[in-house]
C-alpha positions as semicolon CSV with decimal commas, in nm:
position;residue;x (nm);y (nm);z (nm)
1;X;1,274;2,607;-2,037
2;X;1,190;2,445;-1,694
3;X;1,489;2,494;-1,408
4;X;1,390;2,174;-1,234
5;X;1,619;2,308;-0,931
6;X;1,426;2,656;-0,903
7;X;1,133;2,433;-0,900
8;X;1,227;2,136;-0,686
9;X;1,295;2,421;-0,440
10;X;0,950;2,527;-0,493
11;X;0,790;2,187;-0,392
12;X;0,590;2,144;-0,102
13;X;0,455;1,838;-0,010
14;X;0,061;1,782;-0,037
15;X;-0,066;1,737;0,373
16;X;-0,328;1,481;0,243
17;X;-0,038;1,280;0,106
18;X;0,160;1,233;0,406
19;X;-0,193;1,188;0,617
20;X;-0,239;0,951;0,349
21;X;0,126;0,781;0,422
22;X;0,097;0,820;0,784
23;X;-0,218;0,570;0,770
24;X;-0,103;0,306;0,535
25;X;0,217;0,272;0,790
26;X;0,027;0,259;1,099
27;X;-0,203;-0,006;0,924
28;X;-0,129;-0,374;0,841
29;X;-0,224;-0,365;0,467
30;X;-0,318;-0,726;0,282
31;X;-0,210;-0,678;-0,127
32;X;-0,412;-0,922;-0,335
33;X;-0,136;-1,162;-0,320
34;X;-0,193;-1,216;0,085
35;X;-0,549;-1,219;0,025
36;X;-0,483;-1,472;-0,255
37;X;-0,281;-1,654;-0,014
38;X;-0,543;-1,690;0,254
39;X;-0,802;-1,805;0,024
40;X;-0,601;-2,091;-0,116
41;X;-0,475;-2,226;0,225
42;X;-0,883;-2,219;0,370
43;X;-0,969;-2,396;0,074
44;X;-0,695;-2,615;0,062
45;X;-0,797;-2,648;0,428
46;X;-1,148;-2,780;0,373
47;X;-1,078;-2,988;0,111
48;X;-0,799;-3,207;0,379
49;X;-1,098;-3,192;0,641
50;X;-1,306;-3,378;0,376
């Protein structure tokens, strides 16, 4: 059987995982729902300048 505390002990976190976390903090990240966002106000945009 597993001792998850023997083995939690164990655990070492990946480097390319926190180089990985290190950049998406640094960076200003768009999820689809801001780049949904933006394309719905520029169209909404040219369709008022019409």
């Amino acid at each position: 059987m597993i001792n998850f505390d023997e083995e939690l002990k164990k655990f070492h976190p990946s480097l390319e995982v926190e180089d990985a976390e290190r950049a998406i903090h640094q960076h200003d990240l768009s999820d689809m729902a801001d780049v949904i966002v933006g394309i719905l106000k520029d169209e909404r945009q040219q369709s008022d300048d019409e």
